[in-house]
C-alpha positions in Angstrom: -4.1 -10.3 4.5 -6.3 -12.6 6.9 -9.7 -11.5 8.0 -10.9 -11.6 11.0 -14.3 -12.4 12.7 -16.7 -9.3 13.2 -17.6 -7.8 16.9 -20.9 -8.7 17.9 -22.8 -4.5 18.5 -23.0 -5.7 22.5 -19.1 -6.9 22.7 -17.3 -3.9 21.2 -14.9 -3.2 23.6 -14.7 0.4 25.4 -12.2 3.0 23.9 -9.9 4.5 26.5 -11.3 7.8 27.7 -9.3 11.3 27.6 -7.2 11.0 24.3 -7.1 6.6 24.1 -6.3 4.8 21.1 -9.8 5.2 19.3 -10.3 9.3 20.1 -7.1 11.1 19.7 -6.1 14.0 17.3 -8.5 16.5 16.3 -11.8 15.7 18.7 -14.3 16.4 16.2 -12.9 14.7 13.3 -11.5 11.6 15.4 -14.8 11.3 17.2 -17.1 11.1 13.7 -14.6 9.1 12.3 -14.6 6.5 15.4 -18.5 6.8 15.3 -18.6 5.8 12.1 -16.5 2.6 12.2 -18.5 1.2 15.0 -21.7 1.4 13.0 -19.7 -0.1 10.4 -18.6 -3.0 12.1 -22.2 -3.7 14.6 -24.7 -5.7 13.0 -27.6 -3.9 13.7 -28.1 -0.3 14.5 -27.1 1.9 17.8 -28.2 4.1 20.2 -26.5 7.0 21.9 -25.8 5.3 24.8 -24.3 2.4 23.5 -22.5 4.1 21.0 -21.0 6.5 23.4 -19.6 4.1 25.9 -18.4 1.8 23.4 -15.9 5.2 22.3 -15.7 6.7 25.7 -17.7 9.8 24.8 -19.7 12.4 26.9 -23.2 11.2 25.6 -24.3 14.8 25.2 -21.1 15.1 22.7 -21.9 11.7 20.9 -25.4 13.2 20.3 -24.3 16.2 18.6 -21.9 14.6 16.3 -24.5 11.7 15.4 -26.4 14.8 14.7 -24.2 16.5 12.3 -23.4 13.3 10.6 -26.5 12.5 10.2 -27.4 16.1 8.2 -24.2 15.3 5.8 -26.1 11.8 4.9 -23.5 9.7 6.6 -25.7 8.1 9.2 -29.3 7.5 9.3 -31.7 8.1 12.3 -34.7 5.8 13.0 -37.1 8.1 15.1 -39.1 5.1 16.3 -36.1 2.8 17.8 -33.9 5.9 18.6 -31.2 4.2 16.8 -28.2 5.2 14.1 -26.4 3.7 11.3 -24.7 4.0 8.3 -26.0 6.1 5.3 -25.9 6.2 1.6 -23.5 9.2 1.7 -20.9 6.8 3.0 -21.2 4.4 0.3 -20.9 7.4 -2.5 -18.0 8.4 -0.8 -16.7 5.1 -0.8 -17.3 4.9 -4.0 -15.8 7.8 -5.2 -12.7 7.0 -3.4 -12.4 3.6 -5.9 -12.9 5.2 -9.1 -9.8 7.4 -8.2 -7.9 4.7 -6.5 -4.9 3.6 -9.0 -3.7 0.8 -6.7 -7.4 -0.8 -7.3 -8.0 0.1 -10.6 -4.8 -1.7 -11.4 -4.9 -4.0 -9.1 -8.5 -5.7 -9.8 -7.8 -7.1 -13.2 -4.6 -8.8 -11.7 -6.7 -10.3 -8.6 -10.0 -11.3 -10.6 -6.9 -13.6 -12.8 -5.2 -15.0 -9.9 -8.4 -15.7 -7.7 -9.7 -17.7 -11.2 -6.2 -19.4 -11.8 -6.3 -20.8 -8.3 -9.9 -21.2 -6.8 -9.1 -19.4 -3.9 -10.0 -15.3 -3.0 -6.8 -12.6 -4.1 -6.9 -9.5 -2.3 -5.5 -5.9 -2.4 -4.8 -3.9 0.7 -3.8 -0.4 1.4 -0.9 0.0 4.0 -1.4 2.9 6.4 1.7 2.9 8.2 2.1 0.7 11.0 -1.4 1.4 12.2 -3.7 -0.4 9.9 -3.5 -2.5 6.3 -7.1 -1.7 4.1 -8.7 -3.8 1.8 -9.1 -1.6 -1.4 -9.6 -4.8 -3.8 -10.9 -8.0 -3.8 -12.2 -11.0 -6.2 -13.5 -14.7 -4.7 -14.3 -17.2 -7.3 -17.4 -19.2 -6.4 -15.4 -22.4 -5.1 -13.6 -20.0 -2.7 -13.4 -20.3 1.0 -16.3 -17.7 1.9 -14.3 -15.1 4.0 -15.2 -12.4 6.7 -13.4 -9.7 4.2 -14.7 -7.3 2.2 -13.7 -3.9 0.7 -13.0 -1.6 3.3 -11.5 -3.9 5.7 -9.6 -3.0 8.4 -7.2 -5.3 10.3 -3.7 -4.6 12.5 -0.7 -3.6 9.8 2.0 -6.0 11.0 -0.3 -9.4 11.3 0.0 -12.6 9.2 1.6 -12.7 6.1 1.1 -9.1 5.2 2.6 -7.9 8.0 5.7 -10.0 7.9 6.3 -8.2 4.0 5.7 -4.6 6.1 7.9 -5.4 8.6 10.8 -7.0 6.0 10.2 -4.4 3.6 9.2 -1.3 5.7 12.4 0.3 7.2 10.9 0.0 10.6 13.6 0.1 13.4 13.4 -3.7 15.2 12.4 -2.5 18.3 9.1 -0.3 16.9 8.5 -3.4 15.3 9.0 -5.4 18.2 6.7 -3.7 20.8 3.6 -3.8 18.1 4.4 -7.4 17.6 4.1 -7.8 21.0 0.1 -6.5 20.9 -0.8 -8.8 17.8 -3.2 -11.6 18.2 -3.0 -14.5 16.3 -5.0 -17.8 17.0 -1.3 -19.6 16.7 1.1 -17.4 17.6 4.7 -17.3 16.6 7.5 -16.5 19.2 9.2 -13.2 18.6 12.5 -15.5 17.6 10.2 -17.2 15.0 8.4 -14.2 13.6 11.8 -12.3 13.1 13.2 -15.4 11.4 9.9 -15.3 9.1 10.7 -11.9 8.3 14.5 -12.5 7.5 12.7 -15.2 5.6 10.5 -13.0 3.4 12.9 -10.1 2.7 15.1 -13.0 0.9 12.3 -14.2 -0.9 10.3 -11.4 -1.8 7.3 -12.8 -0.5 5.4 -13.8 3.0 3.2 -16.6 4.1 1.2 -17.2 6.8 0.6 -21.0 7.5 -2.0 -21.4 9.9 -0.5 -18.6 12.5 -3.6 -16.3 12.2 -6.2 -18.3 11.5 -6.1 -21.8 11.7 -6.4 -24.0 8.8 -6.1 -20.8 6.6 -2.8 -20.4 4.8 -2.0 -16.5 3.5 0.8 -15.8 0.7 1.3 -11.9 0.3 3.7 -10.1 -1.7 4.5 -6.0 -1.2 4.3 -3.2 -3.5 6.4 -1.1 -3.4 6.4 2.3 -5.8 9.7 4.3 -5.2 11.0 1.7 -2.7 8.3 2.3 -0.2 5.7 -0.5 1.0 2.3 0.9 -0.1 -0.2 -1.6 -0.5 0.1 -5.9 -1.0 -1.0 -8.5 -3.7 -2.4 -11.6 -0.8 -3.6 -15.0 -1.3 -5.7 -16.4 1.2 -7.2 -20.1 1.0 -7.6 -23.2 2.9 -3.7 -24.6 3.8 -4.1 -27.7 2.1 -5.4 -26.2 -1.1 -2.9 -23.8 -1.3 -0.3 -26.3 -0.7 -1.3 -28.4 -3.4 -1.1 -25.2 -5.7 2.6 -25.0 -4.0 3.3 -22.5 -1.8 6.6 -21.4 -3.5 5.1 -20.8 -6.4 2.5 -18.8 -5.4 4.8 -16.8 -3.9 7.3 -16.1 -6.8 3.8 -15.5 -8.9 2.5 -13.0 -6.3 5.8 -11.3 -6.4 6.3 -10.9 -9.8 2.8 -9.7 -10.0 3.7 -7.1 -7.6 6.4 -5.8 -9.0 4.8 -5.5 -12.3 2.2 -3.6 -10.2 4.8 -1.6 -8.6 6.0 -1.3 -11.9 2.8 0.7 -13.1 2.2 2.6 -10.0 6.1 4.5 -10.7 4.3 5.0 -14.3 6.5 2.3 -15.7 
């Protein structure tokens, strides 16, 4: 599970208006929730305006759901700049969510040994479907290559080596798979041919990795987890290629696996 560099506030790119991929569903639940991950991922504050062209909203409408969110303590309102952004009431919600979350709880103890083992950051994500993967977990040793990842994380579900263990392990027909492949970027990327082959790959081993495809110089070993045979959330390795090669790629792998299954393993109640 790769990360991937943050939007700047002024390059966010515009959601679709009239039911696009940001603000679909139920309006007033998708709108907050697409208000509040673009405070979450801008560096500084936002107007209305900005906010509301960044999601394709009436600005009148943006306002009024800034304004509820705001009187739940999810966003905070500077009355001198005119500006919004995230409130405490996220983070206790946030918080919440992880002191209930048995994938994390497990899953920390596991990553904090592994990320100390081998110098370099172990994560746990959260697999929503073919939409999204989530970090839930995460433990960097102070040597470790200083990554734009964090809990909460959000990247595309079928990207780098993550992604290849979804899509070997997932039950997705080939041709769903193949038309969300085809919207991935990657700063290397494979050719359909190759990425199939990597996933043919990875459902014999029982592992993925990502050499360099994502992001290069970054090499990323993942392994699935997989309670009653379905793909809910990944054990991932991510460190500079040449230091992970010198730990041995293969090995890693088989270790990552066998610490997912155990996982799995617990999650059944095993």
């Amino acid at each position: 599970m790769p990360p991937a560099p943050r939007p700047r506030a002024d390059a966010l790119p515009p959601a679709p208006r009239g039911g696009g991929a940001v603000i679909r569903g139920v309006p007033a639940v998708t709108r907050a929730a697409a208000i509040l991950r673009l405070l979450a991922r801008s560096t500084e504050p936002l107007g209305v305006q900005p906010i509301a062209r960044a999601l394709g909203l009436v600005p009148s409408t943006c306002l009024h759901i800034l304004r509820a969110l705001a009187a739940e303590d999810l966003v905070s309102f500077d009355p001198v700049t005119k500006r919004y952004g995230l409130a405490g009431g996220v983070l206790a919600l946030a918080r919440a969510m992880l002191r209930h979350d048995a994938f994390g709880n497990l899953a920390q103890p596991v990553l904090d040994r592994l990320a100390t083992r081998h110098g370099a950051t172990a994560i746990g994500v959260e697999v929503a479907g073919l939409e999204r993967i989530v970090v839930v977990a995460i433990s960097r040793p102070g040597q470790a290559l200083r990554l734009q990842v964090d809990i909460g994380s959000r990247y595309p579900a079928l990207i780098s080596a993550t992604g290849r263990c979804i899509a070997a392990f997932g039950g997705h027909p080939w041709p769903v798979l193949e038309r969300r492949f085809a919207a991935l970027r990657w700063e290397d990327p494979p050719s359909l041919a190759e990425w199939r082959a990597d996933i043919a790959a990875t459902a014999q081993a029982g592992y993925a990795v990502d050499e360099g495809r994502y992001i290069a110089g970054v090499t990323v070993v993942a392994a699935p987890v997989m309670p009653h045979g379905r793909v809910s959330h990944a054990v991932v390795m991510v460190g500079v290629s040449e230091q992970l090669r010198r730990i041995g790629l293969a090995a890693l792998g088989e270790e990552l696996r066998a610490e997912a299954a155990a996982l799995t393993r617990r999650l059944e109640g095993g």
